[in-house]
C-alpha positions, -999 to +999 in steps of 0.1 A: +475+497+265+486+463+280+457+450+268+472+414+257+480+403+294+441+399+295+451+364+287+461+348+313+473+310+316+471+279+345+494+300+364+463+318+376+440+298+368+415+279+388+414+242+375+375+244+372+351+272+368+327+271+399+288+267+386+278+301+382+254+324+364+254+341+329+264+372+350+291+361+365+307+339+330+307+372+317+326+388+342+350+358+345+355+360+304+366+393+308+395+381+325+392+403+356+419+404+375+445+414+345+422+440+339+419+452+370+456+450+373+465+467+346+438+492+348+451+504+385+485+504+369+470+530+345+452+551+373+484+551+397+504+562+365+480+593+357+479+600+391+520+601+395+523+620+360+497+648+374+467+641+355+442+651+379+407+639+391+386+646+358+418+638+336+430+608+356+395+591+360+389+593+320+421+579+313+414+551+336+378+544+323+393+543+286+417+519+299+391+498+319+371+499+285+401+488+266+406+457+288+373+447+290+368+446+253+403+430+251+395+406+278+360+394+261+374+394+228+400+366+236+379+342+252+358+343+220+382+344+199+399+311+221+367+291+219+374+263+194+405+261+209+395+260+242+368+233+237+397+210+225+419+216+252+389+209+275+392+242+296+366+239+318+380+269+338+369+292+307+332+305+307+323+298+275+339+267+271+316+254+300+286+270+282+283+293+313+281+321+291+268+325+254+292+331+228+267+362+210+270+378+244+306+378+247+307+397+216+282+421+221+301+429+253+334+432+236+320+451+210+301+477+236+331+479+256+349+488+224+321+515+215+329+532+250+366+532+246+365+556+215+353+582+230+373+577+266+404+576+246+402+607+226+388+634+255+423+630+261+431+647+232+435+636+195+470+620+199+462+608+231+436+589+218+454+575+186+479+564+207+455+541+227+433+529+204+467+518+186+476+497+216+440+486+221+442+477+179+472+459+190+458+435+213+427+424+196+457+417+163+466+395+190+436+376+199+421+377+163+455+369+142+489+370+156+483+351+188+498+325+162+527+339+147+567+351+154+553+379+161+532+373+188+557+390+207+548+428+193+513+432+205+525+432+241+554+453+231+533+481+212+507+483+238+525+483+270+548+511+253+526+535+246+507+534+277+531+558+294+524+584+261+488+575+264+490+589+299+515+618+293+501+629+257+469+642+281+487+663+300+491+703+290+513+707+261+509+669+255+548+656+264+556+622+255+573+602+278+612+599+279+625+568+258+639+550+291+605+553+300+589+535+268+613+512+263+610+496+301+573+493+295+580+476+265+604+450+278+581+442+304+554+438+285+573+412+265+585+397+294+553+393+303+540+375+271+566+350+277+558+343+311+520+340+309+521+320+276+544+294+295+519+274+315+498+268+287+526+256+255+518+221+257+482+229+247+486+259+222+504+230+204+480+206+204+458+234+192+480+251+165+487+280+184+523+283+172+535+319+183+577+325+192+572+311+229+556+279+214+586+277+187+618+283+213+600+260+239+595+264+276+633+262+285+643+293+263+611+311+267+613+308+302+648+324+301+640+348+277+615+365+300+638+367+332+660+384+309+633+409+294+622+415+328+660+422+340+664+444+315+632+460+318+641+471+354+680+479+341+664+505+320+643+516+348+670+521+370+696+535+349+676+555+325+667+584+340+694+614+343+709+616+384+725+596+410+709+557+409+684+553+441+688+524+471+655+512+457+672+510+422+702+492+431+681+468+450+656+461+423+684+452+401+701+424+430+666+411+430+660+412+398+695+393+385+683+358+392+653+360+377+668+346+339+681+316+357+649+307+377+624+309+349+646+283+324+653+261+357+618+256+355+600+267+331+565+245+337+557+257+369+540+291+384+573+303+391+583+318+360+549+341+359+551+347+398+588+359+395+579+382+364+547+393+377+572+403+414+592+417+393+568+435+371+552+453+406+585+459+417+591+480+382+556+497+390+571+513+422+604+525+411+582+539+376+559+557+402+590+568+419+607+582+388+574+601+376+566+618+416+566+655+408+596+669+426 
């Protein structure tokens, strides 16, 4: 599952968090609206692939799960870190929320995905808890490393398989398919981490955006992005749709854009555009004919 985006950086951020209850710093540490966007990503997806009601709504709970305990395990895992950078947008690091209950939540939400994952059947269910074992690798160790890149790879990948594997006779998805949600979800790494390299830095977070800098990062994930809807649009067998050809002309200057500046929110805006813009022509390439 895309579980990683659950971090998210200044890009959509607000520059304080609002005085607020132990209720609501949880539900802010869960990172809410990745999850949520990911998670209806997840339930238009089993709904286009023909998963049905029962099948669909458990597939989008074990994905719901998934982020959640995704969502809570970053923030805790980002505490130290986030107390140095003085990130007084993040629950915890305001003391809005206590660290023990972060982690109870994480873990809970964890306990629930189990189960969720695998009443889609047995490789169903290894395939997600692989992408939900991915993004807490992430958080807990390779947030840090050149290859903080592959988390977001595995997980967005296999939530197409995750979603077909449940389906009678348990298909996996085409390649074209798998390898546009992978690009994406690299893309996507690169873009959200770009806001906040100055003080990953100054933290000794140190994964491959930090080490090419914002410039090439920036460019690298207009061109992950571009190829992710190349694949989209040329992948699949038949004659290339209006839609298609226009997602690519949109698409194009998006490598240029997010290296001409790489600080701002226009990098994550133009991937995240980009990224909804692959969602539709995905949902259009999975409609039952």
């Amino acid at each position: 599952m895309p579980a990683p985006l659950a971090e998210t950086g200044p890009a959509s951020r607000p520059a304080t968090l609002r005085r607020s209850g132990p209720a609501a710093g949880l539900l802010a540490a869960c990172h809410p609206l990745p999850a949520a966007a990911v998670t209806l990503f997840a339930a238009a997806l089993a709904a286009a692939a023909g998963r049905g009601p029962v099948g669909g709504a458990v597939a989008v709970g074990a994905v719901a799960a998934g982020q959640l305990s995704v969502g809570w395990c970053n923030d805790r895992a980002d505490l130290r870190r986030d107390r140095a950078a003085g990130r007084r947008d993040k629950p915890l690091a305001a003391g809005t929320v206590r660290p023990a209950a972060v982690t109870w939540a994480a873990v809970m939400a964890l306990l629930v995905c189990v189960p969720l994952s695998l009443a889609g059947g047995p490789l169903a269910g290894a395939v997600h808890l692989t992408g939900v074992a991915a993004a807490w690798a992430y958080n807990l160790r390779l947030k840090g490393t050149a290859v903080s890149w592959l988390p977001y790879a595995l997980a967005f990948g296999l939530l197409p398989a995750f979603v077909t594997l449940g389906l009678p006779g348990a298909p996996w998805p085409p390649p074209w398919l798998t390898a546009a949600a992978a690009l994406l979800g690299v893309g996507a790494h690169f873009a959200n981490v770009l806001p906040d390299i100055a003080d990953d830095l100054a933290t000794g977070v140190v994964g491959l955006p930090q080490r090419l800098g914002a410039r090439w990062s920036g460019a690298l994930a207009g061109l992950l992005v571009l190829g992710s809807a190349a694949v989209l649009v040329l992948g699949p067998p038949g004659r290339v749709t209006p839609y298609g050809w226009g997602l690519l002309a949109v698409t194009a200057p998006a490598p240029a854009l997010a290296a001409g500046r790489p600080a701002g929110r226009l990098p994550f805006l133009a991937v995240m555009a980009v990224a909804g813009a692959d969602v539709l022509l995905l949902l259009l390439q999975l409609r039952p004919a």
